[in-house]
MIFIFI-801891 format. One record per residue (C-alpha): residue number from 1; residue in three letters; chain; x negated, z, y. Coordinates in steps of 0.2 Angstrom, whole numbers. Layout:
! residues N
r seq = NUM; type = ala; mol = A; xx = X; zz = Z; yy = Y
...
! end
This chain:
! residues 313
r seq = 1; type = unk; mol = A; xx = 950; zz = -273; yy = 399
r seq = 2; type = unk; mol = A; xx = 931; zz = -273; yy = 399
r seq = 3; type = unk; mol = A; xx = 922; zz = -279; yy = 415
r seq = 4; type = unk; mol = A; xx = 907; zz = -291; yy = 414
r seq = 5; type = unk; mol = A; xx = 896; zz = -291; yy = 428
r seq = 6; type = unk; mol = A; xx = 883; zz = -303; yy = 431
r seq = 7; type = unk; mol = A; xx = 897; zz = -318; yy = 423
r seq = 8; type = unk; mol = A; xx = 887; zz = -331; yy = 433
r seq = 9; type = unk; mol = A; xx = 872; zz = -330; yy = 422
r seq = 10; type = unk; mol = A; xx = 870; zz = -337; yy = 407
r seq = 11; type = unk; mol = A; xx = 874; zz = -323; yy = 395
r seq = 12; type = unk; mol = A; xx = 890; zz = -320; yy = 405
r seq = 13; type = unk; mol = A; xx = 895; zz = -337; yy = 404
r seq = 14; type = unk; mol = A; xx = 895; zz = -335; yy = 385
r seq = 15; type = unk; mol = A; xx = 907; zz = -323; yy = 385
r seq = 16; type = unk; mol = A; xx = 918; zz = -333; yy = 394
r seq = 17; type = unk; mol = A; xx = 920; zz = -343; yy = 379
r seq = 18; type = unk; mol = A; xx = 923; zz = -330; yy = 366
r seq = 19; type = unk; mol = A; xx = 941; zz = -330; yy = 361
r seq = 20; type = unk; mol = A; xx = 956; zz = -318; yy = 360
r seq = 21; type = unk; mol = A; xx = 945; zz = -304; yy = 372
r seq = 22; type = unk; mol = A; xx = 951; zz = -297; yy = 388
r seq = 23; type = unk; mol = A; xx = 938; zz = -299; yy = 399
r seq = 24; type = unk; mol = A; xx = 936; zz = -295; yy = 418
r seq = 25; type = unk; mol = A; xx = 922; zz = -307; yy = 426
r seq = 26; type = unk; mol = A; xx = 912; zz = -304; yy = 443
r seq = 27; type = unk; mol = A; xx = 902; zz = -320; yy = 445
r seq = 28; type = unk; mol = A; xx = 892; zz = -316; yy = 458
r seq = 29; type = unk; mol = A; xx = 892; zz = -304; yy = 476
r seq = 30; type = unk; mol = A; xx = 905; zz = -314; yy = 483
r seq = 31; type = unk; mol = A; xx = 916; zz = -305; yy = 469
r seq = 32; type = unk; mol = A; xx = 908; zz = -288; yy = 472
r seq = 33; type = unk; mol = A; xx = 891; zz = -281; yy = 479
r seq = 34; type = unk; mol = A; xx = 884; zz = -272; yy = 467
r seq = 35; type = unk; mol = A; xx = 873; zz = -265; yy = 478
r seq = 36; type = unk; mol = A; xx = 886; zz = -256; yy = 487
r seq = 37; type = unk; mol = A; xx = 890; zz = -239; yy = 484
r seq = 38; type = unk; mol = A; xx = 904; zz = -241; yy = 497
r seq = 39; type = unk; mol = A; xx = 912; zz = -257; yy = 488
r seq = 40; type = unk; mol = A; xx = 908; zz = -251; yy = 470
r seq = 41; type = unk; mol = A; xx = 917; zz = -236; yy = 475
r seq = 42; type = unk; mol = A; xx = 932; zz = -247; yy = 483
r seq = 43; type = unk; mol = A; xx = 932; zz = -258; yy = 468
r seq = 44; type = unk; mol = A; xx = 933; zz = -246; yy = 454
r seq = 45; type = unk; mol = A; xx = 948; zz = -237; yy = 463
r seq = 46; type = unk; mol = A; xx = 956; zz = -253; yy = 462
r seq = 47; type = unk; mol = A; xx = 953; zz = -258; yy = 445
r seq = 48; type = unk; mol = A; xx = 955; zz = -251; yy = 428
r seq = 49; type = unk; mol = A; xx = 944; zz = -254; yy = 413
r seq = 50; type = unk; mol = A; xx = 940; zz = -247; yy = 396
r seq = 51; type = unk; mol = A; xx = 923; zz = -253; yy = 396
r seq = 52; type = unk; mol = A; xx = 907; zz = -262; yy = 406
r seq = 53; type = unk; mol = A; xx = 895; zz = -276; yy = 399
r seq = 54; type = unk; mol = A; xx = 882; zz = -273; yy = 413
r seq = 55; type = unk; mol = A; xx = 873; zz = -292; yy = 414
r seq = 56; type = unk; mol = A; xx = 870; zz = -292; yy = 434
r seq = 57; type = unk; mol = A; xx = 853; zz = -293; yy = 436
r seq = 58; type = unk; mol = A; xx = 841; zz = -300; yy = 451
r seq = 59; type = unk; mol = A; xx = 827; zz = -310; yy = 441
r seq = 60; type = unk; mol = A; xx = 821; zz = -327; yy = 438
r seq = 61; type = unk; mol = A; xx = 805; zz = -338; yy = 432
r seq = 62; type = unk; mol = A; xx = 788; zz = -336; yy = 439
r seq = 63; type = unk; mol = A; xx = 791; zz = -343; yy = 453
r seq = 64; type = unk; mol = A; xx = 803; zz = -329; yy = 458
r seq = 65; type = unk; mol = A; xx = 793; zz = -314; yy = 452
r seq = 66; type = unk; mol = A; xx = 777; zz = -317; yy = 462
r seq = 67; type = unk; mol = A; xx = 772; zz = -302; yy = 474
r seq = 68; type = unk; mol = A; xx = 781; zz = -307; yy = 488
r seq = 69; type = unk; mol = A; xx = 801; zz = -303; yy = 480
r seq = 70; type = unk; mol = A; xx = 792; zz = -288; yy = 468
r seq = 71; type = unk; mol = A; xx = 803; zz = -274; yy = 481
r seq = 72; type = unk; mol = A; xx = 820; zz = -284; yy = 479
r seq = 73; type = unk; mol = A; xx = 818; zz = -286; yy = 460
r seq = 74; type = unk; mol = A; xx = 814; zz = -266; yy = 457
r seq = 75; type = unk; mol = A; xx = 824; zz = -261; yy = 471
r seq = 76; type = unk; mol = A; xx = 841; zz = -270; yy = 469
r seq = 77; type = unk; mol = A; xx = 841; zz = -270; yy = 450
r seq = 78; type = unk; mol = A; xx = 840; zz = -250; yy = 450
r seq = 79; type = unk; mol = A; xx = 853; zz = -247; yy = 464
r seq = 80; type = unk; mol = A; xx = 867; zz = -260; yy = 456
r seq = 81; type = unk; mol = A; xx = 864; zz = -248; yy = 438
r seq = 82; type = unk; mol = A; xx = 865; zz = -231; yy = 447
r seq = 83; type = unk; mol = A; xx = 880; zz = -238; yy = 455
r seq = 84; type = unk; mol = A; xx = 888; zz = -242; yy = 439
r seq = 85; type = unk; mol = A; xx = 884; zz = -227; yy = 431
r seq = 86; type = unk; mol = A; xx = 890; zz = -217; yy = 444
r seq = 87; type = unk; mol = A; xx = 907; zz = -227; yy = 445
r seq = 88; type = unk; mol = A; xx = 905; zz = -223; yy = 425
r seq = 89; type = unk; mol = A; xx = 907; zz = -203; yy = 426
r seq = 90; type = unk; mol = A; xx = 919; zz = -204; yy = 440
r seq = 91; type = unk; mol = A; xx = 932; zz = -214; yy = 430
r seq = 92; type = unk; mol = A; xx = 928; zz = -208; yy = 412
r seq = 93; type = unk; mol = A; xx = 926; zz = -224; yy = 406
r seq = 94; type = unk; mol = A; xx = 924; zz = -225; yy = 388
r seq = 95; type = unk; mol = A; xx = 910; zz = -236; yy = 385
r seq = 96; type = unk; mol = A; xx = 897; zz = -246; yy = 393
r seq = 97; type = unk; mol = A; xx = 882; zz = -256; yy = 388
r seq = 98; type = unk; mol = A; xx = 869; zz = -260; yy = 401
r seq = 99; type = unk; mol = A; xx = 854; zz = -276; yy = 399
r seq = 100; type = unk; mol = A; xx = 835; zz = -268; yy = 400
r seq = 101; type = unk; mol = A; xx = 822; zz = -282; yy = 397
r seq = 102; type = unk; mol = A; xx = 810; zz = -286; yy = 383
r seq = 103; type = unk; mol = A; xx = 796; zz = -289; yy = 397
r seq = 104; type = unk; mol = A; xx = 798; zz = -272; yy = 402
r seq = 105; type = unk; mol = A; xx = 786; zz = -268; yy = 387
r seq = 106; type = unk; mol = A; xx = 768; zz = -265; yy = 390
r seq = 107; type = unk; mol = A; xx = 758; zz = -279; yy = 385
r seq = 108; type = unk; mol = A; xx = 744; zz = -269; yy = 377
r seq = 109; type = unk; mol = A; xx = 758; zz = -263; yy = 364
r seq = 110; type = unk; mol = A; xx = 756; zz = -268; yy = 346
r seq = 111; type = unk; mol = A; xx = 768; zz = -282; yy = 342
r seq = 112; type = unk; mol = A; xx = 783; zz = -285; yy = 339
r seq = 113; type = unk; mol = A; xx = 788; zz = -272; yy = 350
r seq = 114; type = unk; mol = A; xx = 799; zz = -257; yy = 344
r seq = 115; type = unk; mol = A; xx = 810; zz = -247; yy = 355
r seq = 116; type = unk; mol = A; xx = 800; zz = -232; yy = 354
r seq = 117; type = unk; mol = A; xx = 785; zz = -244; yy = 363
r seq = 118; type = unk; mol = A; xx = 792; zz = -246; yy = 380
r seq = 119; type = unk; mol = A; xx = 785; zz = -233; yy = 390
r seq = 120; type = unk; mol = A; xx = 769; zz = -232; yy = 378
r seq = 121; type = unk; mol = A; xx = 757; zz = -241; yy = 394
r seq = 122; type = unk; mol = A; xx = 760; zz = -251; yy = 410
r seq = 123; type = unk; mol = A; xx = 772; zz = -266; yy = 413
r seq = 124; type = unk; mol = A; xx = 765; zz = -283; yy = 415
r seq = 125; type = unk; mol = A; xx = 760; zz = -286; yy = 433
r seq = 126; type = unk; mol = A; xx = 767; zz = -303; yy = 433
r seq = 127; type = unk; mol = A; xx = 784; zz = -295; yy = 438
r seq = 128; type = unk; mol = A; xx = 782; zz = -277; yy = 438
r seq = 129; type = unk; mol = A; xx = 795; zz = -274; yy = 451
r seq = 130; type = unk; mol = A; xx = 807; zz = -279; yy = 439
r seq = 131; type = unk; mol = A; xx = 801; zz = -274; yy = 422
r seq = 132; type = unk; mol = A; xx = 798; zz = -255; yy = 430
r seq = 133; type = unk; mol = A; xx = 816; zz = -259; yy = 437
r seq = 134; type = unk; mol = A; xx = 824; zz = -262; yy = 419
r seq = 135; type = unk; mol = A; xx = 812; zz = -247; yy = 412
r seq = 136; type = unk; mol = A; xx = 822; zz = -236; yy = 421
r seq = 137; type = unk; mol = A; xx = 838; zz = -241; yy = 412
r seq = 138; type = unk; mol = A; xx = 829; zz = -230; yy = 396
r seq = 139; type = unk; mol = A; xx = 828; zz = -216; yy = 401
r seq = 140; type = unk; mol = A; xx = 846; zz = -218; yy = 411
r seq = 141; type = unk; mol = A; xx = 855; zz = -223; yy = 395
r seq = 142; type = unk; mol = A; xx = 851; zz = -205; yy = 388
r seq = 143; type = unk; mol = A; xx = 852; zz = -194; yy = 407
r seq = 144; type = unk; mol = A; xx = 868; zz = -199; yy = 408
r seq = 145; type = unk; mol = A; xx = 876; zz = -199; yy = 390
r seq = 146; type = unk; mol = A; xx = 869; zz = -179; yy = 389
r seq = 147; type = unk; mol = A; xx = 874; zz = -174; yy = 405
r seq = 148; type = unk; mol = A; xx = 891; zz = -182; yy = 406
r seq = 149; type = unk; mol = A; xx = 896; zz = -185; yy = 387
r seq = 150; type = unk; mol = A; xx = 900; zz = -204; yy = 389
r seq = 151; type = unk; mol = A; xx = 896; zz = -218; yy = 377
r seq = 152; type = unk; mol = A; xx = 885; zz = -228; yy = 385
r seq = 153; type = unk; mol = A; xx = 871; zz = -238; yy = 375
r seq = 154; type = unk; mol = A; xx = 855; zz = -249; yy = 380
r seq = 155; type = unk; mol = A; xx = 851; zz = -268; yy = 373
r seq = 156; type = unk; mol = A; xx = 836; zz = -276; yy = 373
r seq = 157; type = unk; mol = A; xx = 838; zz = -297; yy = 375
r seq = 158; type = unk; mol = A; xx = 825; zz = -307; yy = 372
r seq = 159; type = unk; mol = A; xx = 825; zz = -326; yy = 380
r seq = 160; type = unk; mol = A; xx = 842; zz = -331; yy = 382
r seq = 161; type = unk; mol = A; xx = 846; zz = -349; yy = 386
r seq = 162; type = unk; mol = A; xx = 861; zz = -361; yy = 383
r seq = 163; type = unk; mol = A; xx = 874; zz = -371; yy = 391
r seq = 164; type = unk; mol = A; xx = 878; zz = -367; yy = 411
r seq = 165; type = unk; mol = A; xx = 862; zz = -359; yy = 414
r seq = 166; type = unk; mol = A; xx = 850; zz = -358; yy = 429
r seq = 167; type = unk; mol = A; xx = 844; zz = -375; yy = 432
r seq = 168; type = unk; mol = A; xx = 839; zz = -369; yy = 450
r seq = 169; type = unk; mol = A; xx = 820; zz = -370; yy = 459
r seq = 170; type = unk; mol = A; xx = 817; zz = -350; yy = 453
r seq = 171; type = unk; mol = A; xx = 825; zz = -354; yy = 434
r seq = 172; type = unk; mol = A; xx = 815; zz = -348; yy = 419
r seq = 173; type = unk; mol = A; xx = 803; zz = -361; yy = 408
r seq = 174; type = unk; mol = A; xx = 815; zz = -367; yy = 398
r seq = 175; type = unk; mol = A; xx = 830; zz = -371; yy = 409
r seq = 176; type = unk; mol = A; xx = 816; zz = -379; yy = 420
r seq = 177; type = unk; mol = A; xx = 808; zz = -389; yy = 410
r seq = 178; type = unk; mol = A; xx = 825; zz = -396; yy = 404
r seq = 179; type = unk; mol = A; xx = 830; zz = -399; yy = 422
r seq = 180; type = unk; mol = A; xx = 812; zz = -407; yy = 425
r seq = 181; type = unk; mol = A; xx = 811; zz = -416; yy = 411
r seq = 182; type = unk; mol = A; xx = 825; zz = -424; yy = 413
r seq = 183; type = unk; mol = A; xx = 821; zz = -430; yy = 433
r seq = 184; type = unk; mol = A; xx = 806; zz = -437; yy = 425
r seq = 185; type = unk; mol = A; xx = 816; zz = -448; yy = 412
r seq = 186; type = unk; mol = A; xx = 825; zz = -455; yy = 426
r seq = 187; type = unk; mol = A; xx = 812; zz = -458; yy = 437
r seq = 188; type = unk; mol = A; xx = 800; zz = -466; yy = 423
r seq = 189; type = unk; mol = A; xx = 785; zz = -453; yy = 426
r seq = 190; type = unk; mol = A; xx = 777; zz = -438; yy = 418
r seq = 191; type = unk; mol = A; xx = 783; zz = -419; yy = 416
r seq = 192; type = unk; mol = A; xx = 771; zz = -405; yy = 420
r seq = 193; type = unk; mol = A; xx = 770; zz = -389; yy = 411
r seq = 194; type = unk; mol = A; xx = 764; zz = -375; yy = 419
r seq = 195; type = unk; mol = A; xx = 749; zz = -368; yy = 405
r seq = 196; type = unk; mol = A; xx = 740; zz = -377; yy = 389
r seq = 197; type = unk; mol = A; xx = 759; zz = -373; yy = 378
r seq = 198; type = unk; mol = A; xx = 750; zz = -359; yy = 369
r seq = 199; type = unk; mol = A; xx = 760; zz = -342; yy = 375
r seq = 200; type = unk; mol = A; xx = 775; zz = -337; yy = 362
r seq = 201; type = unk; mol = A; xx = 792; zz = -337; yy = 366
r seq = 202; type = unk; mol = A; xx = 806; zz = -329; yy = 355
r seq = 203; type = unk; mol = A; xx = 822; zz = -336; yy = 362
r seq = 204; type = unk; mol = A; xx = 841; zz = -334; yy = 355
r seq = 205; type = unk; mol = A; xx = 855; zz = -347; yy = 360
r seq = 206; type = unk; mol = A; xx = 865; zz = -338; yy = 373
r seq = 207; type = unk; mol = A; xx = 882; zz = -340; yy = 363
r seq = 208; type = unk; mol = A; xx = 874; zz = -330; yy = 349
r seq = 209; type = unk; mol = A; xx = 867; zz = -316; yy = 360
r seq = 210; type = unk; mol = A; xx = 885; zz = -313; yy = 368
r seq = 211; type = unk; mol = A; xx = 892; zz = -311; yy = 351
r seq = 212; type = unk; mol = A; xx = 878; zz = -299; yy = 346
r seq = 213; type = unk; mol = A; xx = 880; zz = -290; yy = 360
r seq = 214; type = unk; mol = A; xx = 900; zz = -289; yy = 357
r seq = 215; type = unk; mol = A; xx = 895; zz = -281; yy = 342
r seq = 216; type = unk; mol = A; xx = 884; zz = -268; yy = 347
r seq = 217; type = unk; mol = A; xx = 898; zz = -265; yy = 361
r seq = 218; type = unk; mol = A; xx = 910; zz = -261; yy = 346
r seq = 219; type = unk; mol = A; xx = 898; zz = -254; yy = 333
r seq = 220; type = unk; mol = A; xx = 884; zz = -244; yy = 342
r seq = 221; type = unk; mol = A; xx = 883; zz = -229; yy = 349
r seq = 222; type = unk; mol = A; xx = 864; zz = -220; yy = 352
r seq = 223; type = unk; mol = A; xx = 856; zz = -212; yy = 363
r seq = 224; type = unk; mol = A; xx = 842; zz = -226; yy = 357
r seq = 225; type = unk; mol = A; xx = 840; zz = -243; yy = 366
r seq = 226; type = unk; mol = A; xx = 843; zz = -256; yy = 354
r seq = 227; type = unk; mol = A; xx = 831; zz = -274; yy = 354
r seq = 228; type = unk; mol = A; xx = 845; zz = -287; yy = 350
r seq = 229; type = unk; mol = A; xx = 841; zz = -307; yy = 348
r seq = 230; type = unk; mol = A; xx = 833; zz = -319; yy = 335
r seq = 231; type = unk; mol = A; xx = 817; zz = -316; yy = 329
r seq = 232; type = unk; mol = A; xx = 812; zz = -333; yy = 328
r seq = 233; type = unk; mol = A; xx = 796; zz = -336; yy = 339
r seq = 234; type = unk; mol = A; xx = 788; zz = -353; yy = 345
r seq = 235; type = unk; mol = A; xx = 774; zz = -358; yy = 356
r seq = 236; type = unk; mol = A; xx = 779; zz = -366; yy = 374
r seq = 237; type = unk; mol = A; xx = 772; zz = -382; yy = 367
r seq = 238; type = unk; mol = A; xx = 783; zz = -382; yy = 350
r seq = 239; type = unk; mol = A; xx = 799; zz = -378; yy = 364
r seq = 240; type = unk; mol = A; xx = 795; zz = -393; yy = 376
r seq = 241; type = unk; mol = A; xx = 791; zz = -404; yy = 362
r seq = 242; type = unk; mol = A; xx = 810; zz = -397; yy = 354
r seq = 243; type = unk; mol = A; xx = 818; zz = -402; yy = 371
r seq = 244; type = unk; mol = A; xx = 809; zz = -420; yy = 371
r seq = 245; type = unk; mol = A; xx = 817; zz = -424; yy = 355
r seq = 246; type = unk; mol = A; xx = 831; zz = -419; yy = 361
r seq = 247; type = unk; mol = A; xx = 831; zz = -428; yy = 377
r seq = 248; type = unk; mol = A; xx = 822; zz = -443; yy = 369
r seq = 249; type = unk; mol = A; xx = 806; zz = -442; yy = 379
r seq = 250; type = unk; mol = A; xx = 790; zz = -448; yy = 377
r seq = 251; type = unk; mol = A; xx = 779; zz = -434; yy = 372
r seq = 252; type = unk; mol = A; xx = 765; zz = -444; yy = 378
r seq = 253; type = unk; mol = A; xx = 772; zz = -442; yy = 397
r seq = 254; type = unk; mol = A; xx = 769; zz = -423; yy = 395
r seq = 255; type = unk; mol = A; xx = 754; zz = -414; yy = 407
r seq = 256; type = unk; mol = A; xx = 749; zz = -396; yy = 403
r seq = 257; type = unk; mol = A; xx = 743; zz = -390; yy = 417
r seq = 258; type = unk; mol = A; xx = 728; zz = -377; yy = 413
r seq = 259; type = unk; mol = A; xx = 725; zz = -373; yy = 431
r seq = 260; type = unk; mol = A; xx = 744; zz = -365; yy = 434
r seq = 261; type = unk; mol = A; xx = 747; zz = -348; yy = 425
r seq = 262; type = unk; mol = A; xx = 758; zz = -350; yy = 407
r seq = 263; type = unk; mol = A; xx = 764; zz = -330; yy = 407
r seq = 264; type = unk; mol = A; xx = 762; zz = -318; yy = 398
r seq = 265; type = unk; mol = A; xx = 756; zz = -324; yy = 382
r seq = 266; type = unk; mol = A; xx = 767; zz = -316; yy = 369
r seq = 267; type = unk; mol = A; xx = 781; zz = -303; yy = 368
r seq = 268; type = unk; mol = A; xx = 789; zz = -302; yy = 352
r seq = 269; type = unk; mol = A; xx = 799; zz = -291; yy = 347
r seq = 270; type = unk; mol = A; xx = 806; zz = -280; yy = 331
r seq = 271; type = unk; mol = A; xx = 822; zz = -283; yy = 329
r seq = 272; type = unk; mol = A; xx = 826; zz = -275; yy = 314
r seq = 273; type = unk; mol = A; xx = 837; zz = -262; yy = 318
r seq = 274; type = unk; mol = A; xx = 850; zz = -273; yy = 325
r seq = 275; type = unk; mol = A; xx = 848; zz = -287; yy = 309
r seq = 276; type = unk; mol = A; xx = 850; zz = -271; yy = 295
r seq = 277; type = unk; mol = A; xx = 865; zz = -264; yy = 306
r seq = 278; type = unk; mol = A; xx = 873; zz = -280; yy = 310
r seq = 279; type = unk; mol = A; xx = 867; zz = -292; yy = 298
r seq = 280; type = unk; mol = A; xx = 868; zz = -306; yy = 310
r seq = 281; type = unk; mol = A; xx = 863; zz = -326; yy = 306
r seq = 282; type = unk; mol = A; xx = 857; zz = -334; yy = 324
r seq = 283; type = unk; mol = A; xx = 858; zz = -353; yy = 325
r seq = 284; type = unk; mol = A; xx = 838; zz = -360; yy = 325
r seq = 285; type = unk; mol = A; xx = 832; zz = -362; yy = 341
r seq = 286; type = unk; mol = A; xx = 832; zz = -383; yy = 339
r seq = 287; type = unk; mol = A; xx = 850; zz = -382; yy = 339
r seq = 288; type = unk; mol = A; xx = 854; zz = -373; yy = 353
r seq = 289; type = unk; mol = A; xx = 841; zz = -382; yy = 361
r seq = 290; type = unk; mol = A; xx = 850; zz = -398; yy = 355
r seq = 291; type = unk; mol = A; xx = 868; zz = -391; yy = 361
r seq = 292; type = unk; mol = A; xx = 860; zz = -386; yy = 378
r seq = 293; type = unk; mol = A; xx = 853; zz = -403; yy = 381
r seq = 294; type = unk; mol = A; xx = 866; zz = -411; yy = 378
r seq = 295; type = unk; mol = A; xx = 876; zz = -399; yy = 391
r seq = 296; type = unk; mol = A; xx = 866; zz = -402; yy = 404
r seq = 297; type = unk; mol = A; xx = 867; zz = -423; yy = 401
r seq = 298; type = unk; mol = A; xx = 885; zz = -421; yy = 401
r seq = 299; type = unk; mol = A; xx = 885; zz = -411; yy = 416
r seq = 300; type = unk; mol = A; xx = 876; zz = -421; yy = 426
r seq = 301; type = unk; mol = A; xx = 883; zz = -438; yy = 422
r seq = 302; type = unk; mol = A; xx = 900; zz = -430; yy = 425
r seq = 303; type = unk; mol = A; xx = 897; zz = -421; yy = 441
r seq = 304; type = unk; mol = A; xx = 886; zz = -437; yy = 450
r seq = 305; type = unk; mol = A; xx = 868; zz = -431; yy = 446
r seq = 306; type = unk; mol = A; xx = 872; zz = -412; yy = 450
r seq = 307; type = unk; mol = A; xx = 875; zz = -396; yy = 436
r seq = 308; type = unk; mol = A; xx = 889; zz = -386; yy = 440
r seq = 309; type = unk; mol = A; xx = 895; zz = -370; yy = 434
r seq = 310; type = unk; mol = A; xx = 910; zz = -366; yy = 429
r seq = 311; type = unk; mol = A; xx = 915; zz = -351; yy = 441
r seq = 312; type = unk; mol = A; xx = 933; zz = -351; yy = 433
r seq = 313; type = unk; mol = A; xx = 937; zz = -332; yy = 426
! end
């Protein structure tokens, strides 16, 4: 049995629909409190896995990682790993992969970012609680596999998006603009973009990253963190503009706002050591765009203009 955490995200709602794998899902801290030390302990002594796909992670769009939650975010994410880890060496379990961040790398990096960059220079202010937060898992990986012997490895996702994600006030640009653009429709009116569109993105379709990480689950084992995800990388413009084919909207009802703040501009990263080892084909971002689009319709209409979850293990 391998346990998810964190199966209430995106990613972890992915790997509820790979086939023919035992998996045990915590949704969210109603399940467990990862924070916890007292109910991770309780928890593990009560269940037995073989292994852990680490996915819990506090985070959200730029709404979220302003200076007022920067404590929570570095605070919350750390202490939910340490209690992991530490459930880890009590109960010999034999393999566990935990989630770092690509915007953990330091921005003055040369891109595409190799693993080797991420402690090269400071983390992006933009979030820093909770790229600091996810740098930690680095050099956590390699503390606790030479100290305790276990088989615990690192990946690196880049933006991960697709079918029952967060389409919340705090969700990331491009479940947002989805979700926003999509009011809009309804309502006849225009959809503003936070930024003039330039920033890159490199996204992978969330169904594709579970089954990459599935693989590095079964195939890798290093001390090394791993970056895992397509390489394919397109401006915020070009993604809206994919979404409002998709959705069938006007492209002349879209407002980029200069005034708000786009992000980080670029953040690209190498890949390559996951595409030689793994040899993996990701489906174009367009698609999964497409496929997620068409989600989110359906789940509206069916559920009398909300998006529900499926919660279901």
């Amino acid at each position: 049995m391998i346990l998810i955490t964190g199966s209430n995200g995106v990613l972890g709602a992915a790997f509820k629909r790979i086939k023919n794998k035992q998996f045990y899902f915590l949704n969210t801290r109603k399940d467990l409190d990862l924070c916890s030390q007292n109910e991770c302990r309780n928890f593990f002594d009560n269940n037995k896995f073989d292994g852990i796909i680490h996915l819990a992670a506090i985070s959200g769009g730029l709404g979220l990682s302003g200076p007022k939650y920067q404590a929570t975010l570095l605070r919350d994410n750390t202490i939910m790993l340490f209690n992991v880890l530490d459930n880890v060496v009590r109960k010999k379990i034999k393999k566990t992969l935990i989630t770092l961040s690509s915007g953990m790398y330091p921005p003055e990096s040369k891109m595409p970012y190799k693993e080797i960059n991420i402690h090269d220079g400071p983390a992006h202010e933009s979030s820093y609680g909770y790229f600091y937060g996810k740098r930690i898992f680095e050099p956590a990986v390699r503390a606790y596999r030479d100290q305790y012997n276990l088989d615990i490895i690192g990946c690196v996702p880049n933006g991960i998006f697709g079918k029952e994600d967060n389409f919340s006030e705090h969700a990331p640009m491009l479940p947002s603009i989805i979700k926003r653009m999509h009011e809009a429709k309804l309502k006849n009116k225009k959809l503003e973009a936070w930024g003039d569109g330039t920033p890159l993105r490199e996204y992978t379709y969330s169904e594709d990253m579970a089954s990459a990480f599935l693989w590095c689950f079964e195939n890798y084992s290093s001390s090394n963190i791993l970056n895992v995800g397509s390489n394919e990388e397109r401006s915020v413009k070009e993604i809206v503009y994919y979404i409002a084919d998709s959705m069938n909207f006007n492209k002349e009802n879209i407002v980029f706002d200069i005034r708000k703040s786009g992000g980080i501009s670029k953040k690209s990263m190498n890949n390559s050591n996951f595409l030689k080892s793994s040899n993996y084909k990701f489906l174009s971002l367009k698609e999964g765009i497409k496929k997620t689009v068409d989600w989110y319709i359906k789940s509206y209409e069916e559920n009398g203009g909300t998006v529900r979850k499926n919660l279901k293990n």
